[in-house]
TILUM-473743 format. One line per 10 residues: number of its first residue (from 1); their letters; for each residue x negated, y, z of N, C-alpha, C. Coordinates in Angstrom, 1 decimal. Each point is the difference from the previous one (the first is absolute). Layout:
<recs>
NUM	A	X Y Z X Y Z X Y Z | ...
</recs>
This chain:
<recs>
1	XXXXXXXXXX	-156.9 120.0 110.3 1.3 -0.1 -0.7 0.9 1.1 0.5 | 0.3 0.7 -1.2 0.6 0.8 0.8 1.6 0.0 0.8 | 0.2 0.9 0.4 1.3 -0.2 1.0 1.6 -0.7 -0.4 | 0.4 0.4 -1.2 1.3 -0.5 -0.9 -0.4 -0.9 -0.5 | -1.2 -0.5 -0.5 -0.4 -1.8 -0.3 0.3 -0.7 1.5 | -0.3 0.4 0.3 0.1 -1.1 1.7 1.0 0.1 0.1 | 1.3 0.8 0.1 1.2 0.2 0.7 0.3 -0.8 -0.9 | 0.2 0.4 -1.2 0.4 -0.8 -0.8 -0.1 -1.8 -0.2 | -1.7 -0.6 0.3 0.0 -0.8 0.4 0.5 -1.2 1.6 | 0.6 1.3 0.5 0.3 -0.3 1.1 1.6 0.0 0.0
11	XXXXXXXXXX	0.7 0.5 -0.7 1.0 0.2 -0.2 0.7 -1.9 -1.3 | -1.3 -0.3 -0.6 -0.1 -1.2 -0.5 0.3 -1.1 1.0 | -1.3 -0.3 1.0 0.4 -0.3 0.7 0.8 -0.4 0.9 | 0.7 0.5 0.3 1.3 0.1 0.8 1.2 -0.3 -0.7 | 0.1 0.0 -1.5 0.7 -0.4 -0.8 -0.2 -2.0 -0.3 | -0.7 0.2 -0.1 -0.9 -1.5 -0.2 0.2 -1.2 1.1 | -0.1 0.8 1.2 0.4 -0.8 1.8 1.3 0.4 -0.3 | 1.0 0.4 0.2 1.5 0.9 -0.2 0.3 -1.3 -1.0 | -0.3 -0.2 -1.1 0.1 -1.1 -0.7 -0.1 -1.4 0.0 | -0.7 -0.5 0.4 -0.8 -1.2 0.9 0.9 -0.5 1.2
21	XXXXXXXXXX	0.5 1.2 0.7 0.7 -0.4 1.4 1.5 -0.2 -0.8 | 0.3 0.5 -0.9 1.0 -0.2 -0.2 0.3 -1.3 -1.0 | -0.7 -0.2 -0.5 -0.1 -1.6 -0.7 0.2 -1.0 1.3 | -0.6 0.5 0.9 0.5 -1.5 1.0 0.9 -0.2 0.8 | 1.3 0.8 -0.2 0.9 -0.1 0.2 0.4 0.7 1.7 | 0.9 -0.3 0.6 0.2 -0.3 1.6 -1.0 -0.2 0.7 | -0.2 0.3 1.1 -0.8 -0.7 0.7 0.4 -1.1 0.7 | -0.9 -0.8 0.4 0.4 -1.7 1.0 0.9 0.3 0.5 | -0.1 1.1 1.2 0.8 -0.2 1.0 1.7 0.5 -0.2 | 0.5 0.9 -1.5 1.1 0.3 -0.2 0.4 -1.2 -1.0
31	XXXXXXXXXX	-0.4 -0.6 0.1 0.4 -1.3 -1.2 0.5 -1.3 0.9 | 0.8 -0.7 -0.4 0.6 -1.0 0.3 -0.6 -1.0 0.2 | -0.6 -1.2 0.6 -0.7 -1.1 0.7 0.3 -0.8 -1.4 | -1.0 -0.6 -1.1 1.0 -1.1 -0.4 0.6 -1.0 0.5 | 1.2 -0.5 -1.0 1.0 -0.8 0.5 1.0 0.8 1.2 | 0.2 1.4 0.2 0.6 0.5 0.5 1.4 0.0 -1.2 | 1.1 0.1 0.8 1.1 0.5 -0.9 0.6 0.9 0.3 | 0.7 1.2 -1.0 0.1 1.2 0.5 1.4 0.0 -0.3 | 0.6 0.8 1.6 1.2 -0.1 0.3 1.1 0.4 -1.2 | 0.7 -0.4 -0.3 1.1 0.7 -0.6 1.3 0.1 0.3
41	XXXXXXXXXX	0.9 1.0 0.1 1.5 0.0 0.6 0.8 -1.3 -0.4 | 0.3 -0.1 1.2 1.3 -1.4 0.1 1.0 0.6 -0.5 | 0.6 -0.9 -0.7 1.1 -0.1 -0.6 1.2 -1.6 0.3 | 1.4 0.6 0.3 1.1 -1.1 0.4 -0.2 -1.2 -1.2 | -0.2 -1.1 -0.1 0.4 -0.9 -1.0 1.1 0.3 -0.2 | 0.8 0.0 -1.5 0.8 -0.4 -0.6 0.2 -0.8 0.8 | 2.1 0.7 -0.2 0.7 -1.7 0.7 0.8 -0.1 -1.8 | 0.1 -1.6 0.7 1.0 -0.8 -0.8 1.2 0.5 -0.3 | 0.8 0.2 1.4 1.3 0.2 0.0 0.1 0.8 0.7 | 1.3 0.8 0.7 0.2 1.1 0.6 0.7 -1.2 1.2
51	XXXXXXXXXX	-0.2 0.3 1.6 0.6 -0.3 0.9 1.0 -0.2 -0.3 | 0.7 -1.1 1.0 1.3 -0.5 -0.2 0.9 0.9 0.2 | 1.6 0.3 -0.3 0.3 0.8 1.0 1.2 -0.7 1.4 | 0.3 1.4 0.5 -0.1 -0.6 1.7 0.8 -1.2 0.1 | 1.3 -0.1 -1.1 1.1 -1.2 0.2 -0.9 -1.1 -0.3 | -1.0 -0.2 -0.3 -1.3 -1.5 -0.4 -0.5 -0.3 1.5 | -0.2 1.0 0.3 -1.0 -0.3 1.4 0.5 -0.9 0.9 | -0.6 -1.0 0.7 0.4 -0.8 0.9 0.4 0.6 1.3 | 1.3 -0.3 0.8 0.4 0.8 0.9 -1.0 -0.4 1.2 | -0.5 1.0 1.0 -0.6 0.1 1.1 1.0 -0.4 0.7
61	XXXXXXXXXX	-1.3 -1.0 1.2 1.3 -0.7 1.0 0.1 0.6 1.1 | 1.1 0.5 0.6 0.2 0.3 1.0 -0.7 0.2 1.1 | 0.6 -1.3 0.3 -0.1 -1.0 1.3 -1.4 0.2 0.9 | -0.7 -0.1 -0.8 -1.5 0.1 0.2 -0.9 1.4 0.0 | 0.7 0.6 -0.5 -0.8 1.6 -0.8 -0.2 0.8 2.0 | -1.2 0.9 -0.5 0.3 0.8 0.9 0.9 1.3 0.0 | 1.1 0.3 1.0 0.6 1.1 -0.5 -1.1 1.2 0.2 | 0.8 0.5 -0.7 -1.3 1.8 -0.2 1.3 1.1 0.1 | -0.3 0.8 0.7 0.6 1.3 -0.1 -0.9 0.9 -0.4 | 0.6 1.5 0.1 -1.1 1.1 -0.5 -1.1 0.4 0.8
71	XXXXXXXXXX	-0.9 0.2 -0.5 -0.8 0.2 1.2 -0.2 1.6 0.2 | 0.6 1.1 -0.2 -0.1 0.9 0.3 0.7 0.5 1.7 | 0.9 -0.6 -0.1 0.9 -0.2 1.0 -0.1 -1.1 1.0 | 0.4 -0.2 1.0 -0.1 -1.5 0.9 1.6 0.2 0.2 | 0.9 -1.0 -0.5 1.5 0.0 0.2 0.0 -1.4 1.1 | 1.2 -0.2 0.5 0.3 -1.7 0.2 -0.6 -0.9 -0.3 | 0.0 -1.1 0.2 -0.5 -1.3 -1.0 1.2 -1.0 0.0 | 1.4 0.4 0.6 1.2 -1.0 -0.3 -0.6 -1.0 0.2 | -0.5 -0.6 1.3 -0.3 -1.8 0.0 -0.7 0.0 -1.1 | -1.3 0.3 -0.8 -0.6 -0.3 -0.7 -1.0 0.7 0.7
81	XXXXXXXXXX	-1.4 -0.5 0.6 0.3 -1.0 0.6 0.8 0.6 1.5 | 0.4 -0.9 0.9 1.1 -0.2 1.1 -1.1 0.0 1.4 | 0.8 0.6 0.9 -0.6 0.4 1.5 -1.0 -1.9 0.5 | 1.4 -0.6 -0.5 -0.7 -1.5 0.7 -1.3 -0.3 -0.8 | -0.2 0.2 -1.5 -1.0 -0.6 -0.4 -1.2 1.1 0.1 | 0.0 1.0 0.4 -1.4 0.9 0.7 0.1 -0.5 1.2 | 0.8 0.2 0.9 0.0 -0.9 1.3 -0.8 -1.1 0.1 | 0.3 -1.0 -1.1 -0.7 -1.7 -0.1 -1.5 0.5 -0.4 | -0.3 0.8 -1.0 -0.9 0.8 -0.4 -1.3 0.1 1.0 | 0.5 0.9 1.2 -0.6 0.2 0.7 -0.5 -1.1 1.3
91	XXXXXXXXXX	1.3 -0.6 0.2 -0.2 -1.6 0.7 -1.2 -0.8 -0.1 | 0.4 0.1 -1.7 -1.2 -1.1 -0.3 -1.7 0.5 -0.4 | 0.0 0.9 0.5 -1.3 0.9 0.0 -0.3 0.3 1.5 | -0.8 -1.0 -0.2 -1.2 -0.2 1.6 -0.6 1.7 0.7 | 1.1 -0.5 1.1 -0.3 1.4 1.1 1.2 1.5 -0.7 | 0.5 -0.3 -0.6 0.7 1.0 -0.5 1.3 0.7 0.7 | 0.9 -1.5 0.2 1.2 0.1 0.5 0.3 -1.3 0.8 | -0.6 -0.3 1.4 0.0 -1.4 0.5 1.9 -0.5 -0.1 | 0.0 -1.3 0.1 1.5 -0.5 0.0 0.5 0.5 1.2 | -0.6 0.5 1.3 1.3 0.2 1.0 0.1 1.3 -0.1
101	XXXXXXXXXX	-0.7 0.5 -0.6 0.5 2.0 0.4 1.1 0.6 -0.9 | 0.6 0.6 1.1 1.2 0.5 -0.9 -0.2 1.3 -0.9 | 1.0 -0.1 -1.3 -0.4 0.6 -0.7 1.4 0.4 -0.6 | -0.1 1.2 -0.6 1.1 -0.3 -1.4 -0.4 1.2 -1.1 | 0.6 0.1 -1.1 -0.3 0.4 -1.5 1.1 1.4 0.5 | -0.8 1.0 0.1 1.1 1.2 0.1 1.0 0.1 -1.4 | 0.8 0.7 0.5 1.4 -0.5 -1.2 -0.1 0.7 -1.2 | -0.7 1.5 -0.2 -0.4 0.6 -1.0 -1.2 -0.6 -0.7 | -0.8 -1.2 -0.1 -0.8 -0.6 -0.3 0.1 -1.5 -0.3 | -0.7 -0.6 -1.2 -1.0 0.6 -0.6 0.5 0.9 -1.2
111	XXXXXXXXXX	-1.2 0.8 0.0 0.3 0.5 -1.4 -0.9 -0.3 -1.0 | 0.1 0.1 -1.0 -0.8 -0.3 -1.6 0.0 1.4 -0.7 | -1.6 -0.2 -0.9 0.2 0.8 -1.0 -1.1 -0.7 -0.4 | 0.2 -0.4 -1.9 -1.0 -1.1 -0.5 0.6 -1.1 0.6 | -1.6 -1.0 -0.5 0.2 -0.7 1.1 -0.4 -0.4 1.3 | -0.1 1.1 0.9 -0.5 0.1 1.4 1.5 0.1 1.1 | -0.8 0.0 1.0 1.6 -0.1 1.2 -0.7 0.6 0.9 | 0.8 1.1 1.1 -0.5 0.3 1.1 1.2 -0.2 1.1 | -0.3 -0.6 1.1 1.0 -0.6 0.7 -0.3 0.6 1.6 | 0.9 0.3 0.6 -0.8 0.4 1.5 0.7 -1.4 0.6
121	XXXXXXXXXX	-0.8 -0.5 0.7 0.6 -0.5 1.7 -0.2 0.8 1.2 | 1.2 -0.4 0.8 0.3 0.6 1.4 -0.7 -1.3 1.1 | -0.4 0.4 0.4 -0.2 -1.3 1.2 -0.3 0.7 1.5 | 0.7 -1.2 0.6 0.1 0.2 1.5 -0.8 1.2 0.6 | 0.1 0.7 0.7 -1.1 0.2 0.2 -1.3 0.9 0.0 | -0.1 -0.3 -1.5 -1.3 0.6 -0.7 0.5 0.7 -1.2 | -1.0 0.8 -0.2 0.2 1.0 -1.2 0.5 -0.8 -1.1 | 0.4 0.6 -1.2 0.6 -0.9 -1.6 -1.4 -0.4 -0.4 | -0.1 -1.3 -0.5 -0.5 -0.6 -1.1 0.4 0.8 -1.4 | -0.7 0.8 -0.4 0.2 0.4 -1.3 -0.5 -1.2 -1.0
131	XXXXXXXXXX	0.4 -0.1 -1.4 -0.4 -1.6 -0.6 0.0 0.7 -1.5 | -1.4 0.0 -0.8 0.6 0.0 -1.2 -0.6 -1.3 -0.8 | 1.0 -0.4 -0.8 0.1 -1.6 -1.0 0.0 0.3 -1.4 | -0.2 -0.5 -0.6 0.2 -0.2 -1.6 0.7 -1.3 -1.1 | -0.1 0.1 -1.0 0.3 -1.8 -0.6 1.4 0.0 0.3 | 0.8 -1.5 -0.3 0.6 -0.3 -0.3 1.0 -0.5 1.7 | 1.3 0.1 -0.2 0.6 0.2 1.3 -0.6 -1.9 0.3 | -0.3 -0.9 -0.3 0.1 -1.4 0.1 -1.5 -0.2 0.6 | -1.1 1.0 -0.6 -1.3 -0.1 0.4 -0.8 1.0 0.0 | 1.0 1.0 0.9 -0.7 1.3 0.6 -1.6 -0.5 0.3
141	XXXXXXXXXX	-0.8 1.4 -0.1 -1.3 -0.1 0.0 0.4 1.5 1.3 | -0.9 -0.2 1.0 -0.3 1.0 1.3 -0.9 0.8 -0.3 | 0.0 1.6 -0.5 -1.1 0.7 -0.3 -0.6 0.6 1.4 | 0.9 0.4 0.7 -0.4 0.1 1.5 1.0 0.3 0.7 | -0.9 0.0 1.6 1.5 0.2 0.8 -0.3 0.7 1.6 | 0.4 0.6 0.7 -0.3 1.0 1.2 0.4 0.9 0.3 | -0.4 0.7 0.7 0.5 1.6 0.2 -0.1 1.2 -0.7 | -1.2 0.0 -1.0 -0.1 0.4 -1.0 -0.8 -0.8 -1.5 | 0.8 0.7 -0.9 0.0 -1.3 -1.4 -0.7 0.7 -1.1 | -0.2 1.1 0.4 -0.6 1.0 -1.0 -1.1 -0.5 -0.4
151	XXXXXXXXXX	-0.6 -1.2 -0.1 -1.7 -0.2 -0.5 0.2 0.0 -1.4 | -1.6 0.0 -0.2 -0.3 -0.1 -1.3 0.5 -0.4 -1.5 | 0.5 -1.7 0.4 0.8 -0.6 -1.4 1.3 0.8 0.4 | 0.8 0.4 0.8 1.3 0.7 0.0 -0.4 0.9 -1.1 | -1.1 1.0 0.6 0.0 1.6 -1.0 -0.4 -0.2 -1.1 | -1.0 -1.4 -0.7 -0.3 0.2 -1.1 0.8 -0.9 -0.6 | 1.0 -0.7 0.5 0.3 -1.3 -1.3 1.6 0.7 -0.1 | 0.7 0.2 1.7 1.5 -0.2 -0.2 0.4 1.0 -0.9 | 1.2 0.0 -0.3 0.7 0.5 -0.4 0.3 1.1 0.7 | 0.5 1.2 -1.0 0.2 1.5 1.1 1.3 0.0 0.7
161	XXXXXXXXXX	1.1 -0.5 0.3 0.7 -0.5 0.6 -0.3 -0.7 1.5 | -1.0 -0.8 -0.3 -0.1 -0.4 1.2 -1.2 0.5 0.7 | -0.7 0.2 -0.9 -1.3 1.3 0.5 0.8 1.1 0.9 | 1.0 0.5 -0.8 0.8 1.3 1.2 0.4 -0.5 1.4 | 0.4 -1.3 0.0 0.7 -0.4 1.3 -1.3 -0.3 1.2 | -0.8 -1.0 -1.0 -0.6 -0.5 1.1 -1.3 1.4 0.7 | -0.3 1.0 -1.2 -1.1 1.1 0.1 0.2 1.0 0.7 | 1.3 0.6 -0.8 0.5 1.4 0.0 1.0 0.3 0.9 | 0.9 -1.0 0.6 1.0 -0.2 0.8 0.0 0.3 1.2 | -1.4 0.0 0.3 -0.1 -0.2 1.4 0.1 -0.7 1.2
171	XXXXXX	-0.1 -0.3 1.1 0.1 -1.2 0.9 1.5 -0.7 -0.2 | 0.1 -1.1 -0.4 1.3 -0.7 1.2 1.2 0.8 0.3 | 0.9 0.0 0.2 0.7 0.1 1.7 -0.2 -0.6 0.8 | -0.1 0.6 1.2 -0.1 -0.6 1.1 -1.4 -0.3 0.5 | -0.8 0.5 -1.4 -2.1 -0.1 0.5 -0.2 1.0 0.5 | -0.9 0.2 0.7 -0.3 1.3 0.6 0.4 1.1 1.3
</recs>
């Protein structure tokens, strides 16, 4: 046969397979499992009605709320919460602050930013209890407390306010 018959027939060929593979579509493995369902972009449901506006809304209670300041900053906390209830705070936290040792809430403290609290005590004696708290002044929560406060939940949760005091600030007075 000579040489342009064969090419030619060979050229058939490959037309014929080229054809064949293409009738069967995808292969298994780029194809979807049946009973797969294929994603499609989420979309908001339709609302009904448009939000109330603010004069509808039920007033937030007070009494109960936790106060929040900014959390960029650590300002005051104005008795929100107050030297005695970190005091009691610490009381009632086993090994923390026994009932006889003297203690008191330095007068520049606590301060807030969010809702965290960083509070120093002075005690007899011994170096400051550094203290930082969170939550509500009625049921403070103790995130930690010692000579240094800088751990972990301080640097990843607090607020940068109180991150600066308890991190960046440096020791105490009177530590070191």
């Amino acid at each position: 046969m000579p040489a342009h018959a064969r090419a030619a027939r060979a050229g058939a060929a490959v037309i014929a397979v080229a054809a064949l593979v293409a009738a069967c579509g995808l292969p298994p493995e780029l194809r979807d499992p049946p009973g797969s369902v294929v994603p499609s972009p989420k979309t908001a449901p339709p609302t009904s009605s448009p939000p109330p506006p603010a004069a509808d809304l039920p007033p937030t209670a007070s009494a109960t709320a936790t106060p929040t300041f900014g959390e960029a900053r650590a300002t005051m906390c104005n008795g929100q919460p107050s030297a005695t209830q970190v005091m009691a705070l610490l009381r009632r936290t086993s090994g923390m602050l026994p009932r006889g040792t003297e203690a008191a809430v330095r007068s520049d403290t606590p301060i807030c930013a969010g809702t965290w609290q960083y509070t120093v005590i002075t005690l007899s004696g011994r170096d400051p209890l550094l203290v930082v708290t969170r939550g509500a002044p009625s049921s403070l929560t103790l995130v930690t407390a010692g000579t240094n406060v800088c751990n972990i939940p301080v640097r990843t949760s607090a607020p940068a306010g109180i991150r600066v005091v308890a991190c960046e600030a440096g020791p105490a007075p009177g530590t070191i």
